[in-house]
MARSETOR-539299 format. One line per 2 residues: their letters; for each residue x, y, z of C-alpha. Coordinates in steps of 0.1 Angstrom, whole numbers. Layout:
# MARSETOR-539299
a	X Y Z | ...;
END
This chain:
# MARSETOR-539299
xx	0 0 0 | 15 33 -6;
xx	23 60 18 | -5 74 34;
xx	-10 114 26 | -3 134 63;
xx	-33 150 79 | -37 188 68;
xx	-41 209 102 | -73 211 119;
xx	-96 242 110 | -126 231 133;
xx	-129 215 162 | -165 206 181;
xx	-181 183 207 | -212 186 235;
xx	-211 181 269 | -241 164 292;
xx	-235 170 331 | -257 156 356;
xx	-257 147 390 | -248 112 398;
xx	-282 95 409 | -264 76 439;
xx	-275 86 480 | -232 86 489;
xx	-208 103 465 | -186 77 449;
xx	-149 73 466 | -117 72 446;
xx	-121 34 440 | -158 29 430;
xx	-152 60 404 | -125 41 386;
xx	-147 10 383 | -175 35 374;
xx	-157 47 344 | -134 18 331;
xx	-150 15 294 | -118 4 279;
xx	-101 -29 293 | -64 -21 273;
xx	-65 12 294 | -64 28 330;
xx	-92 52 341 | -67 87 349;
xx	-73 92 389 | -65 127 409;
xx	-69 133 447 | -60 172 441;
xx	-71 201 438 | -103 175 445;
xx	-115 140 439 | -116 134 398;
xx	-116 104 377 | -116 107 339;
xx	-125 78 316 | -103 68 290;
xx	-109 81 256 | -138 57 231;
xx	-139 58 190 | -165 58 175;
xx	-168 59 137 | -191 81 116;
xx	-197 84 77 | -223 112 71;
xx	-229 144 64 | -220 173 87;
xx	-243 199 97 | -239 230 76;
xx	-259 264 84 | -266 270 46;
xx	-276 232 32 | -245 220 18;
xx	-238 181 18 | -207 175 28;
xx	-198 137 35 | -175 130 65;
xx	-155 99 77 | -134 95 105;
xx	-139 91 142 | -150 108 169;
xx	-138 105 205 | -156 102 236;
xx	-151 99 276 | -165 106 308;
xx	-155 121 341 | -167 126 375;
xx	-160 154 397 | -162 151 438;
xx	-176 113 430 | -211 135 428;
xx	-210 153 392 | -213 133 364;
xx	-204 146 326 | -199 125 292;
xx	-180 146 262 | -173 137 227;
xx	-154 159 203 | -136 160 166;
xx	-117 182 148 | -118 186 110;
xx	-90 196 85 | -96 221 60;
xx	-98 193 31 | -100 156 27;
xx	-94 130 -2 | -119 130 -29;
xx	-127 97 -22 | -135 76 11;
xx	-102 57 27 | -102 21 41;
xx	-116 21 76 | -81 13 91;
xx	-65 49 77 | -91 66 99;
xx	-84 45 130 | -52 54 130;
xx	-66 94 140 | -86 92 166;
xx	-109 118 172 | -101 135 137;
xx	-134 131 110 | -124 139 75;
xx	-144 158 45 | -143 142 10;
xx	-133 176 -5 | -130 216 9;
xx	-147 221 44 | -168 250 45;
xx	-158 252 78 | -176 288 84;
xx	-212 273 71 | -203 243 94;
xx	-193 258 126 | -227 280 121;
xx	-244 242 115 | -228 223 144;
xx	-240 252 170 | -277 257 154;
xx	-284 220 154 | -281 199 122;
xx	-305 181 102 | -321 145 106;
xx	-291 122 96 | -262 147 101;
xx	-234 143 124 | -244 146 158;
xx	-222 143 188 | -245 152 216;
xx	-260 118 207 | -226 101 213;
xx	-222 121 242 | -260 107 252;
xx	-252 72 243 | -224 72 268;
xx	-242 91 297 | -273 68 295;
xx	-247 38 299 | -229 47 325;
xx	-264 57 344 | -276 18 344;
xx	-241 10 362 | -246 -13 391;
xx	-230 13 415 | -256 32 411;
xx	-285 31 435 | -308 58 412;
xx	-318 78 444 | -297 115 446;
xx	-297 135 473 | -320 160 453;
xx	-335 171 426 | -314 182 397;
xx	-316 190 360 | -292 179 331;
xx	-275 209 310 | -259 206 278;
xx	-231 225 262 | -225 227 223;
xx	-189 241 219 | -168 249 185;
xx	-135 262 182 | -118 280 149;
xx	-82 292 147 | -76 323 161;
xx	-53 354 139 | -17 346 138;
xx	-6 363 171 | -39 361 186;
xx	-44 345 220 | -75 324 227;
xx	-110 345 235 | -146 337 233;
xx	-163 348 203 | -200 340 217;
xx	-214 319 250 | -254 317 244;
xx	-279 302 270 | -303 285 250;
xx	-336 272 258 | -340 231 267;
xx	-306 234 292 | -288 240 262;
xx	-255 263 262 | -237 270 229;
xx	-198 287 229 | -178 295 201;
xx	-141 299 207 | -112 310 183;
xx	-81 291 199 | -40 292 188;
xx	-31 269 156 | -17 237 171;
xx	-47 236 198 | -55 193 208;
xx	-86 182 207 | -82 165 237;
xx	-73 203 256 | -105 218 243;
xx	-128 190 255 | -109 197 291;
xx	-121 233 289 | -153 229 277;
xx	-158 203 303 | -148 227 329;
xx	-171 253 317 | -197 228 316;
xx	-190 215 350 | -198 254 365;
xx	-224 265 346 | -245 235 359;
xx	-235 244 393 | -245 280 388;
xx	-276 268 374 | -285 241 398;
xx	-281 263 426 | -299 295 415;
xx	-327 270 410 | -327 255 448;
xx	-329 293 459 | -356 303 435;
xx	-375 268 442 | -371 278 483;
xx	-397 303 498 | -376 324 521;
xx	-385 349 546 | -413 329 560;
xx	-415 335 597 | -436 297 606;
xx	-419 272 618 | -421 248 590;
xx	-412 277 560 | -378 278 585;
xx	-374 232 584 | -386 238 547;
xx	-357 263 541 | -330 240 558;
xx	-340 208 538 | -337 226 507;
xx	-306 243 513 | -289 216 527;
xx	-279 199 500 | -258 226 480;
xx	-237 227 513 | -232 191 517;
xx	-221 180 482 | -219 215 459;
xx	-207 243 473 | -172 232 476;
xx	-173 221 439 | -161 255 429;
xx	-129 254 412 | -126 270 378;
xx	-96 268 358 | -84 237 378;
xx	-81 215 352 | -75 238 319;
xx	-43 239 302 | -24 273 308;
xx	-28 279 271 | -66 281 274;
xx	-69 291 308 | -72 331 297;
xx	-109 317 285 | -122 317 314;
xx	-114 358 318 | -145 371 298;
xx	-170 349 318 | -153 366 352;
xx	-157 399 337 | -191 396 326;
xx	-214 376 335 | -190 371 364;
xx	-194 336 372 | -174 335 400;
xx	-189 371 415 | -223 352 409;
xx	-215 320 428 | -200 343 459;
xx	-232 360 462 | -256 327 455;
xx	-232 308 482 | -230 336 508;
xx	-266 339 504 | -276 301 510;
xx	-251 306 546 | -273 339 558;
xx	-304 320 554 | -290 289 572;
xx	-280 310 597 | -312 328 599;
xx	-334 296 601 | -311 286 633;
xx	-315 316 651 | -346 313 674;
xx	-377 323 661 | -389 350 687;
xx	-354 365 675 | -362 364 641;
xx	-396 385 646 | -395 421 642;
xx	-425 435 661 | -439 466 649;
xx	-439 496 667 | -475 512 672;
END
């Protein structure tokens, strides 16, 4: 067989994220986390103890031949694979990711199965990529029959959910979000930045990124996963405190207040850790979402809030009264 042609450099790169919370009563430990995830036999689920508990899943293939999604109709084929894994934060915060990056062009023809294998995570168009048409397509949603990764990413979530481990019953009520990233190549000389982050309706999030030339795929689905990680917590907990009737003066409003505050202390609040896990290359990314929105300002004011009210609910009622003065 004759040399294979090299792989021109990426010019896109996209993947989803799903994050839920694990339905099990006790967080996972260290050791029930690595059985959790171990979806490959030939390799080792990656284990950290710090900055906090995390266990990553080893990397799956899966292979594609379709078209791609394309925001002005264009069918264009693509082969290849795209890669998948999953990772759980604190043994209490599940997420499943899978990603690809394309080149700027592809053979006119498809290859044997084994010439894609070979690139894992890379997915090839027979011909030019419009890859401007196709970002546009992979963040709108494509059509019936196009290249989706979200349902890769779903495939794998809903898999690991019917694990044994798991006893189905978390310690409160949550909803899934999911984040649709893709990433161009920034201006020679550029850094990376964040052209757009969107909050779309059905828990959806959509980012487009513009990152250095030379950018893996594998340190893109690390950020994405990070900003998918704390966007769910911001969300989960601005909906305990909007779900919680506060300033109640009864005695049950104040047990009702505790019980569903609770839970953001005992397994969320100390979940907080942005940047912990991004590459320094990338970790600039995260500057635009401090400045505005301001995640972080946001989760200092939703935390220190959930800690007054605590505090308030333990102080006596007759305390808590104001009596008005005739």
């Amino acid at each position: 067989m004759p040399p294979r042609e090299s792989t021109p450099r990426a010019v896109l790169a996209c993947g989803e994220v799903r994050t839920c919370l694990l339905p099990a009563r006790q967080a996972l430990d260290i050791r029930s986390a690595a059985q959790l995830l171990a979806l490959r036999a030939d390799e080792r689920v990656l284990l950290s103890e710090r900055p906090g508990l995390y266990a990553r899943s080893p990397d799956t293939l899966t292979g594609v031949d379709c078209p791609l999604p394309s925001a002005n109709g264009a069918r264009i084929r693509a082969v290849g694979t795209v890669a998948a894994h999953a990772a759980l934060t604190e043994g209490r915060v599940l997420q499943t990711s899978a990603h690809f990056r394309l080149p700027a062009t592809g053979p006119d023809q498809r290859r044997p199965w084994g010439e894609y294998l070979v690139r894992p995570g890379v997915v090839e168009p027979l011909g030019k990529l419009p890859h401007e048409a196709v970002a546009q397509g992979v963040l709108g949603g494509g059509r019936h029959g196009d290249l989706d990764v979200g349902l890769i990413a779903d495939g794998l979530l809903t898999r690991l959910l019917r694990h044994a481990l798991l006893d189905q019953r978390p310690p409160f009520r949550s909803r899934p979000t999911r984040l649709r990233w893709v990433a161009l190549p920034a201006a020679p000389g550029d850094g990376p930045s964040i052209e757009r982050f969107t909050l779309a309706e059905d828990e959806l999030r959509t980012v487009r990124l513009r990152v250095p030339d030379g950018t893996t795929g594998a340190d893109l689905a690390a950020l994405c996963d990070d900003l998918a990680l704390h966007d769910w917590l911001l969300t989960t907990v601005v909906r305990m405190l909007d779900g919680v009737r506060l300033g109640g003066s009864a005695a049950q409003d104040a047990t009702a207040v505790v019980r569903a505050l609770r839970p953001a202390v005992d397994h969320l609040l100390h979940l907080w850790m942005p940047r912990a896990r991004v590459t320094a290359e990338l970790a600039p990314l995260w500057d635009p979402l401090e400045e505005r929105p301001g995640f972080s300002r946001q989760w200092q004011a939703l935390v220190q809030r959930i800690r007054d009210q605590l505090t308030l609910q333990a102080i006596p009622a007759p305390y808590r009264e104001v009596e008005s003065v005739p």
